[in-house]
N, C-alpha and C positions, 0 to 999 in steps of 0.2 A: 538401568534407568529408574528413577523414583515413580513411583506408581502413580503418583500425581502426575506428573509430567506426562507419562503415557496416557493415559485419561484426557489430559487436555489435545495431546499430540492427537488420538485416533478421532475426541470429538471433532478436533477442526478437521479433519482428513473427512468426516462425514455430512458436517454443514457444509464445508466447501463444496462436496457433491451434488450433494440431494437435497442442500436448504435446511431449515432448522424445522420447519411442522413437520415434514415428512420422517424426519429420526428421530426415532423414540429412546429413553433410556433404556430399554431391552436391547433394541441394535447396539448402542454403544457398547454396554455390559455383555452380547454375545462375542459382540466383533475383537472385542479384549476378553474372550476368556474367562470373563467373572460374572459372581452371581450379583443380581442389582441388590442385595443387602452388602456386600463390598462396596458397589457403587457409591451408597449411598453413605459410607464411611468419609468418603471424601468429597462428595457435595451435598447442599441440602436437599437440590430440585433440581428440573431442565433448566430451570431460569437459571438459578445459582451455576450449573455449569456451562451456560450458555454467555453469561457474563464474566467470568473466572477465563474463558478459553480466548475473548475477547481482549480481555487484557494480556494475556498472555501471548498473544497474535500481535498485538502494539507494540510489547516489549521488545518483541522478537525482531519489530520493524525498525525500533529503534536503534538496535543494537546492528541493524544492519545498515542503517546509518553513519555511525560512528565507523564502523571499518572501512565506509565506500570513502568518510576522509579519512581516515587514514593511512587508506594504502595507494589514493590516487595523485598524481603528479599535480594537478590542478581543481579547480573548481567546476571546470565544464565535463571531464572525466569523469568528476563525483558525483555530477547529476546524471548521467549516462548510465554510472552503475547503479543510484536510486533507481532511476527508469526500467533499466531492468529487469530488479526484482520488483517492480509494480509488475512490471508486464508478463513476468512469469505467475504473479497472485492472482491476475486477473485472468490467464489462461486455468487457471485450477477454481475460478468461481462458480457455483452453478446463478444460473440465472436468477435464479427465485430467493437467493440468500437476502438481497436488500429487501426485495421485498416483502418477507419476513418478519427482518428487522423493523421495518416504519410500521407494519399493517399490528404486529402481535407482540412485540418487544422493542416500543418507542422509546422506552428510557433507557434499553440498552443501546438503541441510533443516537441517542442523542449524547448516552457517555463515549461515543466511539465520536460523534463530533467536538464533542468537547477537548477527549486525548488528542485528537489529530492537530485542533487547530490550536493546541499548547505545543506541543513536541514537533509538529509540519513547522510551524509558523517559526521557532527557534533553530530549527535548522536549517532552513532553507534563507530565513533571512541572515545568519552565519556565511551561511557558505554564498549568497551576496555579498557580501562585507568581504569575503576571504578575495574573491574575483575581482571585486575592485579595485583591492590593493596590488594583484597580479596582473592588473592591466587587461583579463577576460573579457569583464565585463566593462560596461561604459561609466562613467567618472560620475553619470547625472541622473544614473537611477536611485530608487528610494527603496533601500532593501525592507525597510518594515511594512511598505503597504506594496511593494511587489511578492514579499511572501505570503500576507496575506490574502495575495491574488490567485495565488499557485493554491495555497488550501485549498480555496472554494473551488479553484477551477478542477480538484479530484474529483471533491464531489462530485462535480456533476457528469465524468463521464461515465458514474455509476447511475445517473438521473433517468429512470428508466420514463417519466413523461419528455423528459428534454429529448432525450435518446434512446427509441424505443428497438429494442434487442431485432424487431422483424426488420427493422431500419441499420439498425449500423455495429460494427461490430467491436467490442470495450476494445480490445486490443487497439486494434487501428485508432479508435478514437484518443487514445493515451499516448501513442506516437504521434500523432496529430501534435495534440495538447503541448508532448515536450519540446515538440522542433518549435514549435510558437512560443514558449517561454526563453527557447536558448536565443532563437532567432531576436527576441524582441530585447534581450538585453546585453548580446555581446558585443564587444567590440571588433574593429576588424581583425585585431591579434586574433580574439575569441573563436570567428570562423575560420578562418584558415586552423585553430587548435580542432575546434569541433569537427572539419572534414577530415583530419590528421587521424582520431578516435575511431571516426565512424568506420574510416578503412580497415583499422584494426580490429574487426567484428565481422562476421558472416552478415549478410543483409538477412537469412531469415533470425538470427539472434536480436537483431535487433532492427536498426532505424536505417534507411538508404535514402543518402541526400537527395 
């Protein structure tokens, strides 16, 4: 594996855990093995790997995008497999990561809102458009401002004043979120496909009608 690659793989293996103040570049560079003057061959700073792991975290989400269509039957499938690689991101989150992010590293929140809501908002209004045509979804929704209902509605199960962590827990609230975007726009082919899915899943991998 490219040494870069590894470097961004262990960082996010470490903000995922413990948040981004709490990892130092000393953890990173112990935790791989190397000395922080190697480290530092491949990033400028914490920030600069903190925003490089970022993107590369999007990428990664993207690409996992593209294969939930392309290896799913339909359109309400493809959201079911988006869903749950949210739902597995969001079991590897630590708590304190967003909070992080908004309190110490705003312009990195806000280029992680910016990505989301160009690549969220292009494929999900896509894969509207794809259900439409397949008769999933209903004839009368508006796929450009229902995905960009879906964006923000991410946001905010990470909204830690909307949804504070001693309150409610990200998981459940993203299963929540999804059954209310599939519910609100399918048709009645759409449910009867969507109970057809969910069968097909263990109720703790994912969602029980």
């Amino acid at each position: 594996m490219d040494i870069e690659i590894q470097i961004l793989k262990k960082a996010e293996e470490l903000f995922m855990r413990y948040g981004l103040k709490s990892v130092t570049m000393d953890d990173i560079a112990r935790q791989l093995g190397m000395s922080k003057k190697t480290l530092y061959q491949y990033v400028e700073n914490k920030t600069d790997l903190i925003t490089k792991t970022i993107v590369a975290t999007i990428e990664e989400e993207k690409a996992m995008m593209l294969s939930a269509r392309e290896s799913s039957t339909d359109s309400i499938e493809e959201m079911l497999k988006i869903a749950r690689y949210a739902i597995q991101q969001l079991r590897k989150l630590s708590p304190t990561l967003v909070y992080d992010l908004q309190k110490y590293y705003q312009h990195i929140w806000q280029l992680i809102q910016k990505l989301h809501k160009e690549h969220g908002h292009q494929m999900i209004k896509e894969n509207i458009e794809r259900g439409k045509a397949q008769g999933v979804y209903r004839a009368d929704v508006n796929p450009d401002i229902l995905a960009k209902m879906y964006v923000m509605g991410t946001f905010s199960v990470v909204d830690e004043e909307l949804f504070p962590l001693k309150n409610y827990n990200k998981e459940n609230l993203f299963i929540e979120f999804i059954k209310y975007h599939i519910h609100g726009i399918a048709s009645e082919k759409g449910l009867e496909l969507y109970k057809k899915h969910i069968q097909k899943v263990s109720a703790d991998a994912f969602i029980e009608q």
